[in-house]
C-alpha positions as a printed NumPy array, in Angstrom:
array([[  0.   ,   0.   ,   0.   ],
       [  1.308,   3.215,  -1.058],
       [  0.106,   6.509,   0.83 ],
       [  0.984,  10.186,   0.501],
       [  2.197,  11.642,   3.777],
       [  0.364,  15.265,   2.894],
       [ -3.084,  14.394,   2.411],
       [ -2.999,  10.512,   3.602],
       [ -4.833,   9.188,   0.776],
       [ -3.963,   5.324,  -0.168],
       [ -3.208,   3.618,  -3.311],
       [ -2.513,  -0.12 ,  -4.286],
       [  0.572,  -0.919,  -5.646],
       [ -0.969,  -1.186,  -8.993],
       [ -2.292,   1.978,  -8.89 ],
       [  1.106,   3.83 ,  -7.594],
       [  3.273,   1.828, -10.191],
       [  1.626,   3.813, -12.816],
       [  2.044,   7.296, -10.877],
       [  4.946,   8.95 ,  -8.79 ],
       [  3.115,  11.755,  -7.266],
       [ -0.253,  11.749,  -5.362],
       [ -2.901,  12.217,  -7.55 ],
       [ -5.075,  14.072,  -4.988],
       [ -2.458,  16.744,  -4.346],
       [ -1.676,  17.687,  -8.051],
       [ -5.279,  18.066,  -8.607],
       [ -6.706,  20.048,  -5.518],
       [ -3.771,  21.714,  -4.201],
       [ -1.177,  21.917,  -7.552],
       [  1.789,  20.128,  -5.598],
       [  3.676,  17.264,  -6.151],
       [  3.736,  14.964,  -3.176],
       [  5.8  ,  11.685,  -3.753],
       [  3.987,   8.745,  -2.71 ],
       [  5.623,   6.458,  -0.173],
       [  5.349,   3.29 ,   0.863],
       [  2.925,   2.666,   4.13 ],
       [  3.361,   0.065,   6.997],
       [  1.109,  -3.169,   6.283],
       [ -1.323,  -1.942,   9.216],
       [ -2.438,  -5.752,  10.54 ],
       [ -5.102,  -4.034,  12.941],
       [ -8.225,  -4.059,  10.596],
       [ -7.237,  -7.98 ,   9.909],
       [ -7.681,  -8.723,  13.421],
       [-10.789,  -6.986,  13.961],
       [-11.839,  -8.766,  10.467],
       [-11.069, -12.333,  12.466],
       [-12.75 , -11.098,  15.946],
       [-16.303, -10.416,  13.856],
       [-17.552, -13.954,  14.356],
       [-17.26 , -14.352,  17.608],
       [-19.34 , -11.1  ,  18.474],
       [-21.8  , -12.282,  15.956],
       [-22.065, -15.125,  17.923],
       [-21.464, -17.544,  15.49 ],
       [-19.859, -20.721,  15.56 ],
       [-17.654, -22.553,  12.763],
       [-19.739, -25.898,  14.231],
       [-23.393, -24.378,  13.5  ],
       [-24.085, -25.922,  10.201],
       [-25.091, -24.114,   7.001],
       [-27.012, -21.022,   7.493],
       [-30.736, -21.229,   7.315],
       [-32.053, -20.489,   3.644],
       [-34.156, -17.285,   2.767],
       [-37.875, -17.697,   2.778],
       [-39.342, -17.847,  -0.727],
       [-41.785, -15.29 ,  -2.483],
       [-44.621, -17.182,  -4.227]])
C-alpha cells in the first residue's frame, strides 16, 4: 500500500506503479507529493477475524438457514 504523507490518501501498488506523485495533491492543491510506501497496518485484519465471535457464530453451527421464498 502506497500513501501520501500530505493528504494521507492510499493507493494499491498497482495503482502507484503507474504514478509517482499523489494524484489528490496535483489536482486540488497543484503540488507534487511523492507517494511512499505505508506500513502493512495488521489491525483491521484482526478486527476482520474477531467479527464472528461477536456475531455469535460458531464454525460448528451448520449451514445457514435459507431465505424464505416469495410465491
Amino acid at each position: 500500500m502506497f500513501q501520501c504523507e500530505r493528504c494521507g490518501s492510499r493507493y494499491s501498488a498497482l495503482h502507484a506503479a503507474a504514478i509517482e506523485n499523489c494524484p489528490r495533491c496535483q489536482i486540488r492543491d497543484r503540488i507534487s507529493t511523492p507517494l511512499t510506501m505505508g506500513r502493512l497496518d495488521l489491525t483491521e485484519h484482526r478486527e476482520a477475524e474477531a467479527l464472528p465471535e461477536e456475531l455469535g457464530l460458531r464454525a460448528d453451527a451448520g449451514p445457514a438457514p435459507s431465505p424464505p421464498t416469495i410465491v
